[in-house]
N, CA, C, O and CB atoms as a CASP TS submission, in Angstrom:
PFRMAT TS
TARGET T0000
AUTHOR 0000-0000-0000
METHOD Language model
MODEL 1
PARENT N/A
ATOM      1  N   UNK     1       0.846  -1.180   0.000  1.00  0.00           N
ATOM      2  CA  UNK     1       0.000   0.000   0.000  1.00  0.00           C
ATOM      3  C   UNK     1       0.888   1.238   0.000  1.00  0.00           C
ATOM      4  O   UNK     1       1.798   1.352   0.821  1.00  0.00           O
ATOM      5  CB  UNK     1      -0.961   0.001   1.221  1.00  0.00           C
ATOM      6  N   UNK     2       0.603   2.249  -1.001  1.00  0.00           N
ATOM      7  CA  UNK     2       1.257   3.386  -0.806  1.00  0.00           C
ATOM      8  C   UNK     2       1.187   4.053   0.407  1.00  0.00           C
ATOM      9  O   UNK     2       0.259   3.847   1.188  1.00  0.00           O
ATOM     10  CB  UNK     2       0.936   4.142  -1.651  1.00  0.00           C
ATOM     11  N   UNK     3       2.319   5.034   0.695  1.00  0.00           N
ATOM     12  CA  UNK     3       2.151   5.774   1.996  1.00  0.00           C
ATOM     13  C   UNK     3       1.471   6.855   2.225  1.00  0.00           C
ATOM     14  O   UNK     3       1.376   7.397   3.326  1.00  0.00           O
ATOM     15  CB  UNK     3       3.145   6.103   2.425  1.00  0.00           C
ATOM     16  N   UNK     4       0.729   7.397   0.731  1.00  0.00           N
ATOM     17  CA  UNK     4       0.062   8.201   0.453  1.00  0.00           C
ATOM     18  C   UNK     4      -1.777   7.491   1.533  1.00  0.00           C
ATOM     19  O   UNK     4      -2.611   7.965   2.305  1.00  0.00           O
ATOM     20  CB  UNK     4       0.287   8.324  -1.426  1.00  0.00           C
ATOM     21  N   UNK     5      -1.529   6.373   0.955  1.00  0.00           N
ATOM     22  CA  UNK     5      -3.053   5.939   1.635  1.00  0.00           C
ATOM     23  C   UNK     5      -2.587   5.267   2.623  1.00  0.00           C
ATOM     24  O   UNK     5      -3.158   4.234   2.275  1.00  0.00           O
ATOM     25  CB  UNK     5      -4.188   4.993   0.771  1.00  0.00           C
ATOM     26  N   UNK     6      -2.224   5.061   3.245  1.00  0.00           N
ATOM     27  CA  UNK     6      -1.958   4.313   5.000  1.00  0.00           C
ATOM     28  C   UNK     6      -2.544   4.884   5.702  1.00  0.00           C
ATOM     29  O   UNK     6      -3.414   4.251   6.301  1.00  0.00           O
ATOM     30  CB  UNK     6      -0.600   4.286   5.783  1.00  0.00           C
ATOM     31  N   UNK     7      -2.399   6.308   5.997  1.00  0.00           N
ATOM     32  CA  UNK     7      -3.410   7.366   7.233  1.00  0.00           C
ATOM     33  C   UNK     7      -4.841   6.662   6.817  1.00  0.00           C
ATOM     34  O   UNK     7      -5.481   5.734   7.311  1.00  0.00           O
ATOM     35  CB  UNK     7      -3.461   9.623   6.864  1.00  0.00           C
ATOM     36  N   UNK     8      -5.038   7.481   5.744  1.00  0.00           N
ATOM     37  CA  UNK     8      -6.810   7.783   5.324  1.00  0.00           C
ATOM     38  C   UNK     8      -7.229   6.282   5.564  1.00  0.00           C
ATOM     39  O   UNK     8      -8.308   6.043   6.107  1.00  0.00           O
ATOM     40  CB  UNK     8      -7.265   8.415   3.334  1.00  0.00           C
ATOM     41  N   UNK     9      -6.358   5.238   5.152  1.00  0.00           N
ATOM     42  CA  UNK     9      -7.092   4.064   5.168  1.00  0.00           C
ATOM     43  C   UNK     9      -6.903   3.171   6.965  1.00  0.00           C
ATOM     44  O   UNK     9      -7.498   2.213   7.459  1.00  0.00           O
ATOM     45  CB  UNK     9      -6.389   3.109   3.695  1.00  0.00           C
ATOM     46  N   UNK    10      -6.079   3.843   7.349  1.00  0.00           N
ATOM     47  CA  UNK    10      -6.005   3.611   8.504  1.00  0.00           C
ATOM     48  C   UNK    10      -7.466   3.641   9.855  1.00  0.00           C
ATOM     49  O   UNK    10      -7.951   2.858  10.671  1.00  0.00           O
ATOM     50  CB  UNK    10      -4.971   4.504   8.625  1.00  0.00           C
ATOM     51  N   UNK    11      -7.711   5.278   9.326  1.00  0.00           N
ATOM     52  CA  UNK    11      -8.460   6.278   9.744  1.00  0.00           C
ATOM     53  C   UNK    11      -9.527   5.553  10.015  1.00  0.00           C
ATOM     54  O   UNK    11     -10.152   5.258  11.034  1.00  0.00           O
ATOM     55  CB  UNK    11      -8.644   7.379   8.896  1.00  0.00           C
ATOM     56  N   UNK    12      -9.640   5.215   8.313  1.00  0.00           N
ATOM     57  CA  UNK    12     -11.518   4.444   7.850  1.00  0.00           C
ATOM     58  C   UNK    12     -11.781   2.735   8.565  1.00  0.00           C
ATOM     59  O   UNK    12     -12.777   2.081   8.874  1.00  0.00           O
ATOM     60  CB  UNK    12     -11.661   4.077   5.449  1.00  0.00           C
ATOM     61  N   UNK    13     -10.614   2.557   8.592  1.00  0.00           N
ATOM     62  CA  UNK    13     -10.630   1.236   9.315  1.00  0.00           C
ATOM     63  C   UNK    13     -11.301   1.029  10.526  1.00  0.00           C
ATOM     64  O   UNK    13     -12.141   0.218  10.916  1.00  0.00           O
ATOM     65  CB  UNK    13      -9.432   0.868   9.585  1.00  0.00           C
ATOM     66  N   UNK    14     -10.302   2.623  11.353  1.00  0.00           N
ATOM     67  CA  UNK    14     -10.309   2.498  12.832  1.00  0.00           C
ATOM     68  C   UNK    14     -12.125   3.034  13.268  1.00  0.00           C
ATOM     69  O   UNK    14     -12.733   2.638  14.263  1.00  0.00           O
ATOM     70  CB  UNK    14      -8.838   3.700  13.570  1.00  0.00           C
ATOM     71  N   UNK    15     -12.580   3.840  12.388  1.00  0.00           N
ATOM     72  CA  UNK    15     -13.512   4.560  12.474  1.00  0.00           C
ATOM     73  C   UNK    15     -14.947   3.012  11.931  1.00  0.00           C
ATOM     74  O   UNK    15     -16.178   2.997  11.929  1.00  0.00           O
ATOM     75  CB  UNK    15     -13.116   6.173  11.374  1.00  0.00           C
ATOM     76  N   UNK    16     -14.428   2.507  11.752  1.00  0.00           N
ATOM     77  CA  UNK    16     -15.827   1.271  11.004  1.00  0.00           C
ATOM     78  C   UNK    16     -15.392   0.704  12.307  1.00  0.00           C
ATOM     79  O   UNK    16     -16.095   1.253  13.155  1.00  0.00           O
ATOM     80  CB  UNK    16     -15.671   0.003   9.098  1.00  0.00           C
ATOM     81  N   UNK    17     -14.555  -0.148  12.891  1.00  0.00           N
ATOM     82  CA  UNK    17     -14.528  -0.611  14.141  1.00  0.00           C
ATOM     83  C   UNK    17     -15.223   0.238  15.252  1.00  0.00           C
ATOM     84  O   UNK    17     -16.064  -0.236  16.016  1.00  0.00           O
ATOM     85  CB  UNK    17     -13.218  -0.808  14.425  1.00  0.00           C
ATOM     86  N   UNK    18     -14.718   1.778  15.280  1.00  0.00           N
ATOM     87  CA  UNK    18     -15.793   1.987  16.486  1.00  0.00           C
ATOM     88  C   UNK    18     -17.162   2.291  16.178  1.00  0.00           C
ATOM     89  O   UNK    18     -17.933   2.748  17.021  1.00  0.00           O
ATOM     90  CB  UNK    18     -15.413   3.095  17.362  1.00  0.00           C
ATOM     91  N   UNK    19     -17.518   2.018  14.848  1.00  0.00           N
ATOM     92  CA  UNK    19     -18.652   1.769  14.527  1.00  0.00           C
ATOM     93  C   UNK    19     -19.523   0.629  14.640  1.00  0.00           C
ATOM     94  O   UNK    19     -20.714   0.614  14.954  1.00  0.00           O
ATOM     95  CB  UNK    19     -18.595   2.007  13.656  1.00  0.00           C
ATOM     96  N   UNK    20     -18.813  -0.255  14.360  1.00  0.00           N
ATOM     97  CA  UNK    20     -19.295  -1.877  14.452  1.00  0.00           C
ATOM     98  C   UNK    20     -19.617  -2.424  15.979  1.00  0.00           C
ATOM     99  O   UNK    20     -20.234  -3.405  16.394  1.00  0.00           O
ATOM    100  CB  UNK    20     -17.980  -2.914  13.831  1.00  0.00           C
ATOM    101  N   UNK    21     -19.003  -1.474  16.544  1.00  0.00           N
ATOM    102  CA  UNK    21     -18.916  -2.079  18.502  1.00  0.00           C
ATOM    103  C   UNK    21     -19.586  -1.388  18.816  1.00  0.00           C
ATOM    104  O   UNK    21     -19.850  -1.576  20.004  1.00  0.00           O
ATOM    105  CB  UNK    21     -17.604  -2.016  19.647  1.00  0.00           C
ATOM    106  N   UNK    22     -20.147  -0.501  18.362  1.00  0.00           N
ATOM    107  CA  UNK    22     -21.069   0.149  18.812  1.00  0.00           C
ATOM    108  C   UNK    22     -22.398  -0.222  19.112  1.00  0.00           C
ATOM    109  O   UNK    22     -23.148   0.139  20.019  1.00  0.00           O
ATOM    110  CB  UNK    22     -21.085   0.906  18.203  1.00  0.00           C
ATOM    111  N   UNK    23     -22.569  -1.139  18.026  1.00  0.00           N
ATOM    112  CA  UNK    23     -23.798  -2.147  17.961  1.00  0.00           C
ATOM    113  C   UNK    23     -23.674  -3.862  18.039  1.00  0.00           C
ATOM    114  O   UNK    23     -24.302  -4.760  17.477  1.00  0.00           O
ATOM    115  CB  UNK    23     -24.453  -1.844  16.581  1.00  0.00           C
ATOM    116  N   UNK    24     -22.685  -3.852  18.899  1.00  0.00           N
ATOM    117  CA  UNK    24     -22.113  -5.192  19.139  1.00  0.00           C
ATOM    118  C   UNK    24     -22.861  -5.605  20.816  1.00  0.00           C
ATOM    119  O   UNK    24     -23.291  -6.662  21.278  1.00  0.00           O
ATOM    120  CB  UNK    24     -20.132  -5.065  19.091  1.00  0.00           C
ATOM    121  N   UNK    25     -22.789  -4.733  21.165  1.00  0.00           N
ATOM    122  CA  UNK    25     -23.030  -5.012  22.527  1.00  0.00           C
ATOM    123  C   UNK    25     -22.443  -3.746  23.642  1.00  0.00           C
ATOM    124  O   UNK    25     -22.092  -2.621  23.285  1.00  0.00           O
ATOM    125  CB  UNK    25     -22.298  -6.477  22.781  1.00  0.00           C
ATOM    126  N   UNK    26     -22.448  -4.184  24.825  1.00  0.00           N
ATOM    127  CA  UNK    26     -22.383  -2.884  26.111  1.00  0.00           C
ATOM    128  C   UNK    26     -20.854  -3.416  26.560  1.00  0.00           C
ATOM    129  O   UNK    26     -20.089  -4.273  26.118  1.00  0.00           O
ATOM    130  CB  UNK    26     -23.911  -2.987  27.778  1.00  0.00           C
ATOM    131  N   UNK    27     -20.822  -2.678  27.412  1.00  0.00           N
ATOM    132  CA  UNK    27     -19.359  -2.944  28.238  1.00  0.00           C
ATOM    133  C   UNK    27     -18.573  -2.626  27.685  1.00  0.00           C
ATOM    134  O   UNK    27     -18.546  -1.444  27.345  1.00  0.00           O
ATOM    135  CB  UNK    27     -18.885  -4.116  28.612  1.00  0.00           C
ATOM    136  N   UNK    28     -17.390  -3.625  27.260  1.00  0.00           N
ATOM    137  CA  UNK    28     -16.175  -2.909  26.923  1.00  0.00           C
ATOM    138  C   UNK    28     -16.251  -2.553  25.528  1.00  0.00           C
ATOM    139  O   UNK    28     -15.405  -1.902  24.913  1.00  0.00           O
ATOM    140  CB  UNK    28     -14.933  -3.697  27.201  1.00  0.00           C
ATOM    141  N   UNK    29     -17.444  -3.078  25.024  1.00  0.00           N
ATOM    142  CA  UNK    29     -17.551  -2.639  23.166  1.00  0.00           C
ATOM    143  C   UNK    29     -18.076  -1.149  23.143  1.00  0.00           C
ATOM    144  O   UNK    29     -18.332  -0.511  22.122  1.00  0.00           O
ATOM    145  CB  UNK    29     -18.933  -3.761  22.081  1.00  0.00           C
ATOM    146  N   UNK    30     -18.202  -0.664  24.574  1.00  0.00           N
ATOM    147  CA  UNK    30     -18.653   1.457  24.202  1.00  0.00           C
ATOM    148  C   UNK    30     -17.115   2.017  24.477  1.00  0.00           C
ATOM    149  O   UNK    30     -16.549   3.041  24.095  1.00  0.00           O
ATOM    150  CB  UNK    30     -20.202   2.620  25.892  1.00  0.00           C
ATOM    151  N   UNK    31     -16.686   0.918  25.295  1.00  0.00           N
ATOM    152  CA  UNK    31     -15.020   1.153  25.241  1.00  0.00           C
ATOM    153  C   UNK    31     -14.287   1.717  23.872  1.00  0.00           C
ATOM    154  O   UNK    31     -13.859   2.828  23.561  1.00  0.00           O
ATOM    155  CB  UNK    31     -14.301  -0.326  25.503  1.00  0.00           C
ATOM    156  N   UNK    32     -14.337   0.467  23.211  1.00  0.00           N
ATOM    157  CA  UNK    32     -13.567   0.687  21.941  1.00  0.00           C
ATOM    158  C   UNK    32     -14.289   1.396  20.869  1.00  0.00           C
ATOM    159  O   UNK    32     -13.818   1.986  19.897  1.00  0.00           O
ATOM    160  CB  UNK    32     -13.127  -0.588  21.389  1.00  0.00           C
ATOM    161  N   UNK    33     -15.675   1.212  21.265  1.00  0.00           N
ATOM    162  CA  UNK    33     -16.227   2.482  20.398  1.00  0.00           C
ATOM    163  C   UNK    33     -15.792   4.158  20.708  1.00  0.00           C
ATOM    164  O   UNK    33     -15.484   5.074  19.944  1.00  0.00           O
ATOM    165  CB  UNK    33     -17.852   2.418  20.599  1.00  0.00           C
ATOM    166  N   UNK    34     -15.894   4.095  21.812  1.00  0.00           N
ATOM    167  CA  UNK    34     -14.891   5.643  22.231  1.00  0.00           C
ATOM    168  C   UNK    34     -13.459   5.866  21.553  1.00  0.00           C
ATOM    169  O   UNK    34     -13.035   6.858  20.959  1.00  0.00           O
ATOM    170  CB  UNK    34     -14.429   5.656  23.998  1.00  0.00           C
ATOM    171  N   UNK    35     -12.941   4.828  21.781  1.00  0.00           N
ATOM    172  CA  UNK    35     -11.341   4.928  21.159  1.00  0.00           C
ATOM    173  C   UNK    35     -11.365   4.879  19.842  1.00  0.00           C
ATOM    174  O   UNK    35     -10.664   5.696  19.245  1.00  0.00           O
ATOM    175  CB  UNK    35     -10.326   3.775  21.561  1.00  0.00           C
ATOM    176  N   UNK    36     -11.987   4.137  19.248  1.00  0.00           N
ATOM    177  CA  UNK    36     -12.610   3.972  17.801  1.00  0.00           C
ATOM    178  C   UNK    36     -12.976   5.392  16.957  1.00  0.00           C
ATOM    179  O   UNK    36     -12.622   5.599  15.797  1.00  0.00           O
ATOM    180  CB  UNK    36     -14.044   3.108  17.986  1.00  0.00           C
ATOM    181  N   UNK    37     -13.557   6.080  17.576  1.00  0.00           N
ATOM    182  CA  UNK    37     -14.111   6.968  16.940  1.00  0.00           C
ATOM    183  C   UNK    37     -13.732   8.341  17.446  1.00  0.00           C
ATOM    184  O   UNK    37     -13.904   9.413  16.866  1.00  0.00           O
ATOM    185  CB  UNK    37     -15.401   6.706  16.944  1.00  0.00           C
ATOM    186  N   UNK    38     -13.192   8.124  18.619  1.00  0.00           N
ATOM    187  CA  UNK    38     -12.078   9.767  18.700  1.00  0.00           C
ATOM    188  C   UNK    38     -10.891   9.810  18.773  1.00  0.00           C
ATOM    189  O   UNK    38     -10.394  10.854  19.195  1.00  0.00           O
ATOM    190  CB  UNK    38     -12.155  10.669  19.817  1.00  0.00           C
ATOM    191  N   UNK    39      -9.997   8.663  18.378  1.00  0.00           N
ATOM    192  CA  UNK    39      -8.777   8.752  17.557  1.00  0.00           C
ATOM    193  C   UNK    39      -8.752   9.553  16.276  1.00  0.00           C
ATOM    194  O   UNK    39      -8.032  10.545  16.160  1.00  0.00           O
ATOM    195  CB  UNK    39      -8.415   7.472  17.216  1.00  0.00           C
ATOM    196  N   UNK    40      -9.591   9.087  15.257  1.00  0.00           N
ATOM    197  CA  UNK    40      -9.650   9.866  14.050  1.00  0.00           C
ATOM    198  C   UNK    40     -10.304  11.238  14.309  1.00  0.00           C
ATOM    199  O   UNK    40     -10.115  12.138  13.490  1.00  0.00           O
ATOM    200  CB  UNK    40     -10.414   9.097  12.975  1.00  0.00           C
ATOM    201  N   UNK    41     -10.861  11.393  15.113  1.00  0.00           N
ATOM    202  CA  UNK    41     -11.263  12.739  15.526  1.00  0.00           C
ATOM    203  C   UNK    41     -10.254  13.474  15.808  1.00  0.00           C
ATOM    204  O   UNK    41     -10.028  14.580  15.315  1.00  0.00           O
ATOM    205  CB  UNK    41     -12.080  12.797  16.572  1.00  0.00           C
ATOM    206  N   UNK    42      -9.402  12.737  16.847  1.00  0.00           N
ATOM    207  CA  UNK    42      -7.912  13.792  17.477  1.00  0.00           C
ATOM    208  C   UNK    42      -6.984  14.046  16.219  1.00  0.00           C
ATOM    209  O   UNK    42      -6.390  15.100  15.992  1.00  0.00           O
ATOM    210  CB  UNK    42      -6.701  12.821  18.865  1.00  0.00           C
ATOM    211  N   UNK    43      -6.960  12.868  15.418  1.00  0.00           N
ATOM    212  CA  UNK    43      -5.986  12.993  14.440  1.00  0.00           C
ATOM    213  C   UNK    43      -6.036  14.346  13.583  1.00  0.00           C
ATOM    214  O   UNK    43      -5.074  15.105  13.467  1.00  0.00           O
ATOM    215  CB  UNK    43      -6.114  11.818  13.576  1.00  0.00           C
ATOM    216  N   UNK    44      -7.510  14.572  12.901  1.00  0.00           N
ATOM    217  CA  UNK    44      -8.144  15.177  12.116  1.00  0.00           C
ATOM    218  C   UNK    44      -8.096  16.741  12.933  1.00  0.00           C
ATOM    219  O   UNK    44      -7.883  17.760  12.276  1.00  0.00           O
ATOM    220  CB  UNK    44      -9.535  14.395  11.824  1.00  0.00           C
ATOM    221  N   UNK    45      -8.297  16.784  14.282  1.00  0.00           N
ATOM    222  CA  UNK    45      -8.036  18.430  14.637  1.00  0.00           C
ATOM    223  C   UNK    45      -6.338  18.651  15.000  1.00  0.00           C
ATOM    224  O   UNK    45      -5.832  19.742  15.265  1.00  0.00           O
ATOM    225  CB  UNK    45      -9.110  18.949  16.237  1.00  0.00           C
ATOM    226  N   UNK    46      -5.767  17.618  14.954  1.00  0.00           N
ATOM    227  CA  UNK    46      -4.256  18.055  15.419  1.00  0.00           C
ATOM    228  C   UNK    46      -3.932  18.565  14.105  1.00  0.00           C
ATOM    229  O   UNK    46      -3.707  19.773  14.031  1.00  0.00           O
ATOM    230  CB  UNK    46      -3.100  16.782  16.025  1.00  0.00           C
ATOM    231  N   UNK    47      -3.877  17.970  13.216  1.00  0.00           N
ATOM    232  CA  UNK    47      -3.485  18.105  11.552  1.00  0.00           C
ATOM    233  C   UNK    47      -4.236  19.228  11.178  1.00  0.00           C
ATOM    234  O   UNK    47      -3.585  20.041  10.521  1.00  0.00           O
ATOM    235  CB  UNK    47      -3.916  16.761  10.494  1.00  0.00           C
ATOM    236  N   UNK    48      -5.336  19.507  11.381  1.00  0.00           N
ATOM    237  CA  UNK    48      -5.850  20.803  11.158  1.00  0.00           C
ATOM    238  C   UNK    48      -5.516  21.954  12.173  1.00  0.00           C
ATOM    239  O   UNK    48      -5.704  23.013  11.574  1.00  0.00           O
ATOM    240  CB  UNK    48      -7.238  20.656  11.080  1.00  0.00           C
ATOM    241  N   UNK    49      -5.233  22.114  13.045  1.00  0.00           N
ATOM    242  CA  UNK    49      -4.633  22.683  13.956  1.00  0.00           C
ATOM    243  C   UNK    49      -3.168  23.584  13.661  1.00  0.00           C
ATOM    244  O   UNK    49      -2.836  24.762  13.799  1.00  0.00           O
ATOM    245  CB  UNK    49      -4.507  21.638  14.802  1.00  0.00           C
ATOM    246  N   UNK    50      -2.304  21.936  13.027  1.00  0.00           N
ATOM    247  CA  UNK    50      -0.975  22.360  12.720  1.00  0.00           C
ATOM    248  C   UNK    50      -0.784  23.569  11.504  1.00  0.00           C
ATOM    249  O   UNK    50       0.009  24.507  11.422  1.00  0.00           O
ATOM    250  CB  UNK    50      -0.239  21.040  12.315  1.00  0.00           C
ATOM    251  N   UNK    51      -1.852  23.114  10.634  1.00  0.00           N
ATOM    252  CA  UNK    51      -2.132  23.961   9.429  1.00  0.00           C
ATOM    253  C   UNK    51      -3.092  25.577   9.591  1.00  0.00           C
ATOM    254  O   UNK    51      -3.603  26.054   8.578  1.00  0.00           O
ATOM    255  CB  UNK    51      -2.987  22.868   8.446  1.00  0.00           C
ATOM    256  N   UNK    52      -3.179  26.012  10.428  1.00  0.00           N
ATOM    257  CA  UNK    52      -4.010  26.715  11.021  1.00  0.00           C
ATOM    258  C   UNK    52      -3.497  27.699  10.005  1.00  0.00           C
ATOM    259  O   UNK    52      -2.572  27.223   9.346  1.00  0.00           O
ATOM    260  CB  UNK    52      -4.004  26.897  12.594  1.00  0.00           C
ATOM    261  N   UNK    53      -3.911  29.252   9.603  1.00  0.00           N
ATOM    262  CA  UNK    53      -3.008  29.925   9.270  1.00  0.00           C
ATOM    263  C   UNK    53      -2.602  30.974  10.390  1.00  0.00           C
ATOM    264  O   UNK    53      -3.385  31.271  11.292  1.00  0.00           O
ATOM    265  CB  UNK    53      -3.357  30.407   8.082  1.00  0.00           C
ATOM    266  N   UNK    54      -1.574  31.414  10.300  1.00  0.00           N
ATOM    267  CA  UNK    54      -0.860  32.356  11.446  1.00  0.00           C
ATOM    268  C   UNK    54      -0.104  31.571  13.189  1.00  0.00           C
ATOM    269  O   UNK    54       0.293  31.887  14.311  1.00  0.00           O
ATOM    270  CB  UNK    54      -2.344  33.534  11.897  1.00  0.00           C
ATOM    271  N   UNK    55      -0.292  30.594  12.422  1.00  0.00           N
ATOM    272  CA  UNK    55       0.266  29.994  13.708  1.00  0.00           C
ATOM    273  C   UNK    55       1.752  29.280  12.815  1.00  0.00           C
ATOM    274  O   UNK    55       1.663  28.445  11.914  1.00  0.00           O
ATOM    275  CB  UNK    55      -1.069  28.635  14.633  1.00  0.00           C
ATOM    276  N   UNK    56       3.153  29.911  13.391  1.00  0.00           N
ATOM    277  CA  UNK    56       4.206  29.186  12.765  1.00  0.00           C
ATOM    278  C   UNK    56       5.568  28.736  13.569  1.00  0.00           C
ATOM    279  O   UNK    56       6.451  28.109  12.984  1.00  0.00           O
ATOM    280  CB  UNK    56       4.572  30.008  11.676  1.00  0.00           C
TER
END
């Protein structure tokens, strides 16, 4: 896989898993649905963050 798509496909991976546990069941599957789905969240405002304009 190019290194161009590793993130994005990373991302979509991690983000369908905390999707899928979401409706898997309770307990530790709201667990990994949390981690699941605000990893790519953190990723997505750090990277936008870094790019901010006026911040250097």
């Amino acid at each position: 896989m190019s290194g161009v798509w590793s993130m994005p496909v990373a991302l979509a991976v991690l983000s369908f898993i905390g999707l899928a546990s979401a409706i898997l069941g309770d307990g530790i599957w709201h667990w990994v649905c949390w981690a699941g789905l605000a990893v790519p969240l953190a990723v997505c405002a750090l990277k936008l963050w870094a790019q901010w304009p006026g911040r250097a």
